[in-house]
C-alpha positions as CSV (number, residue, x, y, z in Angstrom):
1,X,-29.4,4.5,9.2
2,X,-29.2,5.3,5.0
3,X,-30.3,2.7,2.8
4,X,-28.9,3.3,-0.4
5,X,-29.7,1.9,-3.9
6,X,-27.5,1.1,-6.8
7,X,-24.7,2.8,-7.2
8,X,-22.4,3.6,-10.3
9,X,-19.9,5.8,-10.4
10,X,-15.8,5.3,-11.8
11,X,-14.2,3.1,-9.2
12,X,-10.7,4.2,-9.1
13,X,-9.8,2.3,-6.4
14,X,-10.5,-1.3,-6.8
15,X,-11.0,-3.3,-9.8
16,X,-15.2,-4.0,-9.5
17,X,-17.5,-3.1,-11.8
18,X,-21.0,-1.6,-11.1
19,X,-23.5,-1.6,-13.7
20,X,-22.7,1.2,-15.3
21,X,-19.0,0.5,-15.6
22,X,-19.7,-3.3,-16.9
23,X,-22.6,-2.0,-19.8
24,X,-20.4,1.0,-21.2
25,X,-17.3,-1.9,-21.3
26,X,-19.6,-4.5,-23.2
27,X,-20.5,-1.2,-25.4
28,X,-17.4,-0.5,-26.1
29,X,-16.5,-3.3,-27.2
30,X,-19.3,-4.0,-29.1
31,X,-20.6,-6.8,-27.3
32,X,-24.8,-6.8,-27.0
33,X,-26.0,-6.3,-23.7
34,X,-28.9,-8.2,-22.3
35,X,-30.8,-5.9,-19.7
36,X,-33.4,-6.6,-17.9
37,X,-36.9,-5.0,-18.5
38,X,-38.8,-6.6,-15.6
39,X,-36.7,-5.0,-12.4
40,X,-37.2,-1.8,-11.4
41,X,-34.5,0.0,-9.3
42,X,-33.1,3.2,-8.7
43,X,-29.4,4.2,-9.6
44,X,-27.3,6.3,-7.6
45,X,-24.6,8.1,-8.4
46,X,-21.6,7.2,-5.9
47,X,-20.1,10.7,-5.5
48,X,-23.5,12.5,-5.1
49,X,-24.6,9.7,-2.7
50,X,-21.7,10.5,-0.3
51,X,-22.2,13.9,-0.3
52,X,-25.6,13.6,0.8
53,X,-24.5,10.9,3.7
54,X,-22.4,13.2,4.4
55,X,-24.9,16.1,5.0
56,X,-26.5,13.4,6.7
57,X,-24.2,12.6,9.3
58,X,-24.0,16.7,9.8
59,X,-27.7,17.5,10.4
60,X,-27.4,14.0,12.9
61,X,-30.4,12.9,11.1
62,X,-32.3,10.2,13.2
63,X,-34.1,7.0,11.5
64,X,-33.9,5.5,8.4
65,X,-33.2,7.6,5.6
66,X,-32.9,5.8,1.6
67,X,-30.7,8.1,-0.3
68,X,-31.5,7.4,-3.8
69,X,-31.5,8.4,-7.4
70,X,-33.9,10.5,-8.8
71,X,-35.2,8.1,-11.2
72,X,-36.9,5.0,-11.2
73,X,-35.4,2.5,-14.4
74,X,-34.9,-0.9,-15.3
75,X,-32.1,-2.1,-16.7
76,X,-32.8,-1.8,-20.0
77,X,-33.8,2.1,-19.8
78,X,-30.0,2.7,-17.9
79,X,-28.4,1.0,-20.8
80,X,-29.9,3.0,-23.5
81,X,-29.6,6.3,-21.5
82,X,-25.9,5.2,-21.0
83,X,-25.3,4.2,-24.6
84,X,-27.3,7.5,-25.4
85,X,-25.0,10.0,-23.1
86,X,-21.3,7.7,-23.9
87,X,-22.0,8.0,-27.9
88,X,-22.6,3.9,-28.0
89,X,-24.7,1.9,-30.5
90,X,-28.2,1.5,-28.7
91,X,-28.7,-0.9,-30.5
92,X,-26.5,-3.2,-28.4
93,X,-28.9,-3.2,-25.3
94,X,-31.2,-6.1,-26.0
95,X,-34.4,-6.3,-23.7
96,X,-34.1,-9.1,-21.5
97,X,-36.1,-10.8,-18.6
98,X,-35.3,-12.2,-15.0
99,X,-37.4,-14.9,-15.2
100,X,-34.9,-16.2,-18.8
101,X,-31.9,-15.8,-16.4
102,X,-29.6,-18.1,-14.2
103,X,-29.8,-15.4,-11.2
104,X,-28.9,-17.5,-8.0
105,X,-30.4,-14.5,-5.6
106,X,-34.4,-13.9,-5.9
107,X,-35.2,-10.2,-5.3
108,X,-38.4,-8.3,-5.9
109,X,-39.4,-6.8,-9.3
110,X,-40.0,-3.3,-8.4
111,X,-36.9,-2.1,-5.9
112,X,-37.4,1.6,-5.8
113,X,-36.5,3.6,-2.9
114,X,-38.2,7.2,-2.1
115,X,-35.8,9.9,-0.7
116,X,-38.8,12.5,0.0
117,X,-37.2,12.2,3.5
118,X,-33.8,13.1,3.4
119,X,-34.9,15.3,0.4
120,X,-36.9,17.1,2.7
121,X,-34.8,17.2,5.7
122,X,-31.4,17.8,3.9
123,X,-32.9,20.2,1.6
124,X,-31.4,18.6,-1.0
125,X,-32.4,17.1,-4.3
126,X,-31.4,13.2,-6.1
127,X,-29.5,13.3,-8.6
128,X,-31.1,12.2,-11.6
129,X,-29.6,9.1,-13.5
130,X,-28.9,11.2,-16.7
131,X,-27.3,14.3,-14.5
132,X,-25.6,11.4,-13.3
133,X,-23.9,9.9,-16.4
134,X,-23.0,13.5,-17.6
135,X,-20.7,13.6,-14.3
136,X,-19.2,10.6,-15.1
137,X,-18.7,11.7,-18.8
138,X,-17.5,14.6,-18.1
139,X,-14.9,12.9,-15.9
140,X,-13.7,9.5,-18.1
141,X,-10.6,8.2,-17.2
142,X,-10.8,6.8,-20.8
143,X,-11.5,9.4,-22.5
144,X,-9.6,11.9,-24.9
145,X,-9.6,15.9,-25.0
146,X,-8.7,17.1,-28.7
147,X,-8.0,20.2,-26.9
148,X,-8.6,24.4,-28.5
């Protein structure tokens, strides 16, 4: 069993946003963002996730396994790192709190998974959240080459 936590990634194939996708939108637009500082999670880049499940499902690893980002962020550190890497105004992510929202859902405060396990077993190694953004950069369906 693989628990896995928050991914982000380009969705090509169905129109849903993640949290990556819906803060560099808002960016881009130049709407703020309000993110909250309060909830620590750890994001997970979609492609590198599936790799590693399916490494995984290879070795015919046995238990529970979280398969995880490197990093442990709230929402508020992703949005500047993701304003940072896309070349958005940072200045759009405004700190925000759970406890000021309209969440219907309760969850806990501090949501951070350890991959030490699968790490250790796959010999492999999480995918920071900044390597992470890069890939997705690198690979923007929206954006332009100028070219040589």
């Amino acid at each position: 069993m693989a628990r896995v936590s928050l991914l982000y990634g380009w969705n090509r194939l169905i129109d849903k946003e993640n949290f990556v996708t819906w803060a560099l939108s808002r960016l881009r637009a130049g709407e703020m963002v309000n993110l909250f500082e309060d909830r620590r999670t750890c994001p997970t880049y979609a492609p590198h996730c599936a790799k590693v499940l399916l490494r995984l499902l290879d070795k015919e690893g046995q238990g529970i396994y979280h398969v995880a980002g490197a990093d442990c962020l709230d929402r508020y550190e992703m949005g500047l790192k993701v304003a940072e890497e896309f070349g958005l105004p940072s200045s759009l992510c405004r700190r925000a709190s759970v406890a000021d929202s309209d969440l219907i859902a309760k969850r806990g405060r501090y949501l951070c998974l350890s991959s030490k396990k699968a790490e250790a077993e796959l010999d492999i190694r999480m995918m920071s959240f900044e390597d992470g953004l890069k890939a997705m950069r690198s690979t923007d369906p929206g954006r332009v080459d100028v070219g040589d």
